[in-house]
C-alpha positions in Angstrom: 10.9 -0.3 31.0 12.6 2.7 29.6 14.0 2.0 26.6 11.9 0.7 24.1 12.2 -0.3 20.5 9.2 0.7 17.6 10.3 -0.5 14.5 11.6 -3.7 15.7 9.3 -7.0 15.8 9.4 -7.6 19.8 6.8 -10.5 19.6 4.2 -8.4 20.9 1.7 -5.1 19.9 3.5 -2.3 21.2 3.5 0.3 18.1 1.3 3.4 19.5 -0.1 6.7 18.2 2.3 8.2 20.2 5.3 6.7 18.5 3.9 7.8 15.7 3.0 11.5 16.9 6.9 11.7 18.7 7.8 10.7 14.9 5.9 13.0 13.0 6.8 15.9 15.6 10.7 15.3 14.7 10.2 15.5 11.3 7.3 18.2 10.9 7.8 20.4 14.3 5.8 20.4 17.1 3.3 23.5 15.6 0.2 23.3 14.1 0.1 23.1 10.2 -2.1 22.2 6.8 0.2 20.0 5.1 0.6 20.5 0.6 -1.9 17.8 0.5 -4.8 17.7 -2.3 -7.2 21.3 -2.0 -5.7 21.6 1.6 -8.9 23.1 3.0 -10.4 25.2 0.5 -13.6 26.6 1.7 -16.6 28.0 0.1 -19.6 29.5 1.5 -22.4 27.3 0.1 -25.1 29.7 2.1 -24.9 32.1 4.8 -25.6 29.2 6.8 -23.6 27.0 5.3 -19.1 26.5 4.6 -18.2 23.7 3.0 -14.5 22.6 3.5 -12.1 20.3 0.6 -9.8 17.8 1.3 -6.8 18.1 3.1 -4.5 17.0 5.7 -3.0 18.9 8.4 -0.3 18.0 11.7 -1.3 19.5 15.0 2.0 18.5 17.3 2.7 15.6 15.5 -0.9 14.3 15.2 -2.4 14.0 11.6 -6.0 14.7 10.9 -7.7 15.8 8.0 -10.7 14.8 5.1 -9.3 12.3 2.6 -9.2 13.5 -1.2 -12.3 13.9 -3.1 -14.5 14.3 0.3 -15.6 16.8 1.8 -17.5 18.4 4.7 -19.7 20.6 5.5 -20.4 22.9 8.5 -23.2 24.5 9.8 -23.0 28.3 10.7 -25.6 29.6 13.1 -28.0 32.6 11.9 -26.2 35.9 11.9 -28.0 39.3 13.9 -29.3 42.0 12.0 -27.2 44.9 12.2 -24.6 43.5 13.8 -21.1 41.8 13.0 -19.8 38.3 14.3 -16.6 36.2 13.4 -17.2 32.7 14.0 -14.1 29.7 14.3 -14.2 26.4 12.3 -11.3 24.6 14.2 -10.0 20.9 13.5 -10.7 19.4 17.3 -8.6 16.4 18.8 -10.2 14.7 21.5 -9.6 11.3 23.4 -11.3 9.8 26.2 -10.0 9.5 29.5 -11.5 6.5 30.2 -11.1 4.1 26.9 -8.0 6.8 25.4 -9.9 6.4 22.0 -9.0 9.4 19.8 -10.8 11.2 17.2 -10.8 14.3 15.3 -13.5 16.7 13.9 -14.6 19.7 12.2 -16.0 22.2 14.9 -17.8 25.7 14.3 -17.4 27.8 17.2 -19.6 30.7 17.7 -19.0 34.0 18.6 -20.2 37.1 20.5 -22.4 39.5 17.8 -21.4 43.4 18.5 -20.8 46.4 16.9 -17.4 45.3 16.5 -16.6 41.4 15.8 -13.8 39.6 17.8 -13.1 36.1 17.3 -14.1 33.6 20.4 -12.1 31.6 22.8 -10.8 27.9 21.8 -9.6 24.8 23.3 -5.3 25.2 23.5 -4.2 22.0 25.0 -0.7 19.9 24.9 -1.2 16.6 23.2 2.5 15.4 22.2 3.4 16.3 25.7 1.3 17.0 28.4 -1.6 14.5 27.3 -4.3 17.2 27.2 -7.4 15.7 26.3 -8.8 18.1 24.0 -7.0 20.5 21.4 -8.6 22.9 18.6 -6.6 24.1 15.4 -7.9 27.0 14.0 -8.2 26.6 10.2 -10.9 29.5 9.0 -12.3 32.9 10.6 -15.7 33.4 9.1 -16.7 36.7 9.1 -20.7 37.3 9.7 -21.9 40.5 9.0 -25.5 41.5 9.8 -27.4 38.3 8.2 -25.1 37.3 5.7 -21.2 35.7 5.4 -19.0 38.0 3.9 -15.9 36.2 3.6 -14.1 32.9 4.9 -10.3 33.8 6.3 -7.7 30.9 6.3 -5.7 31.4 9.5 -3.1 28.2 8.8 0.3 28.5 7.5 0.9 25.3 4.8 3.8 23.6 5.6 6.8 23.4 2.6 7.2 19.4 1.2 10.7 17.8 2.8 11.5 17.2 -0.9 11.1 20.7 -1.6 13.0 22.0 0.9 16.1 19.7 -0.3 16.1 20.6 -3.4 16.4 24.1 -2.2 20.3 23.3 -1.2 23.5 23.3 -2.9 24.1 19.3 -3.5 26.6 17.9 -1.7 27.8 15.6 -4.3 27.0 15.0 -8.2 23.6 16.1 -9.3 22.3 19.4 -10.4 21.3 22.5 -8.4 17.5 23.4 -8.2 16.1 27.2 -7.8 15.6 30.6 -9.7 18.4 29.8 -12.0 20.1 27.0 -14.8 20.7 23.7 -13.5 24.4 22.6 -14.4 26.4 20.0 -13.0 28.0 20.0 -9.9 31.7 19.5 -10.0 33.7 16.6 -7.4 33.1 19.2 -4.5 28.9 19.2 -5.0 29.5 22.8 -5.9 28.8 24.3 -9.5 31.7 25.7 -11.9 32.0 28.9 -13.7 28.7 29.6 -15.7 26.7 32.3 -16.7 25.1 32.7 -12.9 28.0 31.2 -10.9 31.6 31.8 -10.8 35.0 30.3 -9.7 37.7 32.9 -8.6 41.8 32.5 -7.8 44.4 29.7 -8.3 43.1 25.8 -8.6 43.7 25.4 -5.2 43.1 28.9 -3.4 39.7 29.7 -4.8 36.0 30.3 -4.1 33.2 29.0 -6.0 29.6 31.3 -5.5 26.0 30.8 -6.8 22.5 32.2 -6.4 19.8 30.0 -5.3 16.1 30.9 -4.4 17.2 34.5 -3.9 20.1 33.7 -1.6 23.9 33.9 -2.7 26.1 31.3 -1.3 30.3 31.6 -1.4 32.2 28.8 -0.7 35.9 29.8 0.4 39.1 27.3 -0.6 42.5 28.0 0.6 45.1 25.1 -0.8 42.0 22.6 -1.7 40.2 22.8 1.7 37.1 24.1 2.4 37.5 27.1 5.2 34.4 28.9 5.3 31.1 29.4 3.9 28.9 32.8 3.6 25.5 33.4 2.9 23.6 36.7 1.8 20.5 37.3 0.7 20.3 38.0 -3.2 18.2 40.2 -5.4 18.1 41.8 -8.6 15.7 44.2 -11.0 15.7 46.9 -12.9 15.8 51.0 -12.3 15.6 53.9 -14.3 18.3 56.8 -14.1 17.8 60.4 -14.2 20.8 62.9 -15.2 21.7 65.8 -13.5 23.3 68.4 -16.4 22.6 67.6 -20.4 19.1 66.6 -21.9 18.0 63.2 -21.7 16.6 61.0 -24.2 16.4 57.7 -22.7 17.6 55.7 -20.0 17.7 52.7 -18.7 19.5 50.3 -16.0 19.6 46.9 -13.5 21.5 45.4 -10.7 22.4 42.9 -8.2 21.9 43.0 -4.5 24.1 40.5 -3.0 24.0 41.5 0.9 24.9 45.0 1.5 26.9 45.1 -1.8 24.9 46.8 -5.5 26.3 45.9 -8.6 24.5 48.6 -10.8 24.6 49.5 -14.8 23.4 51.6 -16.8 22.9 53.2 -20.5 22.3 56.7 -20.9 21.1 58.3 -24.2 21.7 62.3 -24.6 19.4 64.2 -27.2 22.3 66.4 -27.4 26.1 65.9 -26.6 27.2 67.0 -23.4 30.5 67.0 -21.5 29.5 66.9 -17.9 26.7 64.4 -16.6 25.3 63.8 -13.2 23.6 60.0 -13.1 20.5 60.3 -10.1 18.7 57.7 -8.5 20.6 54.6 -7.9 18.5 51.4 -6.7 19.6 51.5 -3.3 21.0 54.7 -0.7 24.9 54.8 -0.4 26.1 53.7 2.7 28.6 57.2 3.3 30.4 55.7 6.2 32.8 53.9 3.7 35.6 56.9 3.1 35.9 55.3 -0.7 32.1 54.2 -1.5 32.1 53.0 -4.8 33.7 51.7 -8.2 32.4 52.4 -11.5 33.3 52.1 -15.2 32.3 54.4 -17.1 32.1 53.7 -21.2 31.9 56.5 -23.9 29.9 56.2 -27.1 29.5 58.7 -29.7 27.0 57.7 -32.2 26.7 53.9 -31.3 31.2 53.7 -31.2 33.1 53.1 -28.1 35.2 55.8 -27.2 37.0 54.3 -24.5 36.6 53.5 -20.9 37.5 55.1 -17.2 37.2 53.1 -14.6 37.6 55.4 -10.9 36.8 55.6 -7.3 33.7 57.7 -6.8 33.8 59.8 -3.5 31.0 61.9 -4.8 28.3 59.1 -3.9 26.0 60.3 -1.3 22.8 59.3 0.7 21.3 61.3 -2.3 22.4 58.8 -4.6 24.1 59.9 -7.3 27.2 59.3 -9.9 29.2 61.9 -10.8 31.0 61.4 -13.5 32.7 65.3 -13.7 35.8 65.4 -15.2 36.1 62.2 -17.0 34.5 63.3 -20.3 36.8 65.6 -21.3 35.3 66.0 -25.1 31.9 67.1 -25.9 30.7 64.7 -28.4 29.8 62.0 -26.7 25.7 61.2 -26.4 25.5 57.4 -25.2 26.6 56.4 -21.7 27.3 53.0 -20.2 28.1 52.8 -16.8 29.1 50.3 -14.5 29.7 50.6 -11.0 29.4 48.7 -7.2 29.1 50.2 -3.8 27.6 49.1 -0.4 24.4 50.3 1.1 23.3 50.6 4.0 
């Protein structure tokens, strides 16, 4: 029969492993991963004979195995050559019989070849979700064996992120509040988050965009006349950098920004030991992408003495792959010692 039901009472036995290994394949992938489960492996070299390995569960194509919490296990490591170097495999084996189809699953050291130079040893690759292989090694640990003794243990697994993590990675659809590198306020009747100190609504009620960061990437959702027409994505990052000056004497700097794609959102504040009337800023965060005929913004503020001057705000054709802000010509006066600049452009 083709079609077959598995959670559904049918009156007789026919739930199998391999319902359960199609499920967990769907919902994990069909690789081979140590799940966020209790010490998830952690090994320690007990002798140079001798690796004992924690708790933990991991999927191999959709099959679960592992050492339940608070046990443990450990494996025996054969004698190492004098003089020479050897990496050895412990690998979590599936096996069934091909006779009675019973399954099992256990921790296996496999040895290698002792040379001048170590290499790790062949293992068993088989297809167990599809192709009913009947034997299948996961590689969890490279131990590395040189001369007599065991010089380190190497985890070669990749842990695989909880489902409930992952969600809460995503803008909510509805209600809630957002999860990540950032505050958590409520989302409005859309699932997305109003203006705030790290996200922003643009334009008209009904012609709009909202945008927010989340786990370093930005997301802007586009409105036109209350519907939802497109969404962007970019990755996001911000810091700090230090400006230099080309032209006056400097007495301290400082400046961050925002990366949000290919776009820099920079400032800065620039303190003169002595006034000055023509100042070069060096070193922006990122290189200038030149192939923009108009490549950046900025806003430049004037102190003198700790009071604003007044501000200029301009396009800056004077940006270069040497990164650099001129601000020639905008001074005018020669009194003025503190800078605060403000500028965006697009790299490369």
């Amino acid at each position: 029969m083709a079609v077959n039901i598995v959670t559904g009472m049918t009156g007789t036995e026919h739930i199998t492993a391999d319902d359960f290994r199609a499920m967990n394949a769907s919902v994990f992938g069909t690789g081979k991963y140590v799940l966020d489960y209790g010490n998830k492996f952690a090994a320690t070299i007990v002798t140079n004979n001798q690796v004992r390995i924690s708790d933990g569960m991991c999927m191999n194509q959709g099959t679960q195995m592992g050492i339940e919490l608070t046990d443990y296990e450990d494996i025996a490591i054969s004698n190492g050559v004098s003089g020479l170097n050897r990496n050895d495999l412990i690998v979590m084996r599936y096996e069934r019989n091909e006779n009675t189809s019973i399954e099992k699953a256990s921790l296996v050291a496999i040895k290698g070849t002792a040379g001048t130079t170590a290499a790790d040893p062949s293992y068993n690759q088989g297809n167990i979700l599809d192709g009913g292989d009947l034997l299948d090694d996961m590689p969890l640990f490279r131990v590395k064996i040189e001369s007599l003794s065991i010089v380190a243990v190497e985890p070669l697994f990749k842990v695989l992120e909880k489902v409930a993590d992952r969600f809460n990675s995503y803008l909510p659809i509805s209600g809630g509040t957002m999860a990540g590198n950032i505050v958590t306020p409520a989302v409005d009747s859309k699932g997305l988050v109003p203006a705030s100190p790290n996200c922003g609504q643009l334009g008209s009620s009904s012609n709009h965009y909202y945008r927010a960061y989340i786990n370093n990437v930005y997301a802007a959702n586009f409105y036109e006349n209350n519907k939802k027409i497109n969404t962007l994505y970019a990755s996001y990052e911000e810091g700090t950098w230090t400006p230099n000056i080309m032209g006056g004497k400097l007495s301290s700097s400082s400046g961050e920004y925002k990366k949000i794609g290919k776009t820099v959102f920079f400032s800065a504040k620039i303190v003169l030991s002595e006034s000055a009337n023509l100042v070069g800023v060096l070193g922006l965060p990122f290189t200038v992408n030149t192939d923009n005929s108009s490549q950046g913004y900025y806003h430049l503020s004037l102190y003198n003495n700790s009071n604003y001057l007044g501000g200029i705000c301009c396009y800056d054709n004077y940006m270069s792959a040497t990164p650099m802000v001129c601000t020639n010509n905008l001074i005018g006066a020669n009194s003025y010692k503190i800078y605060r600049l403000y500028g965006i452009y697009e790299t490369n």
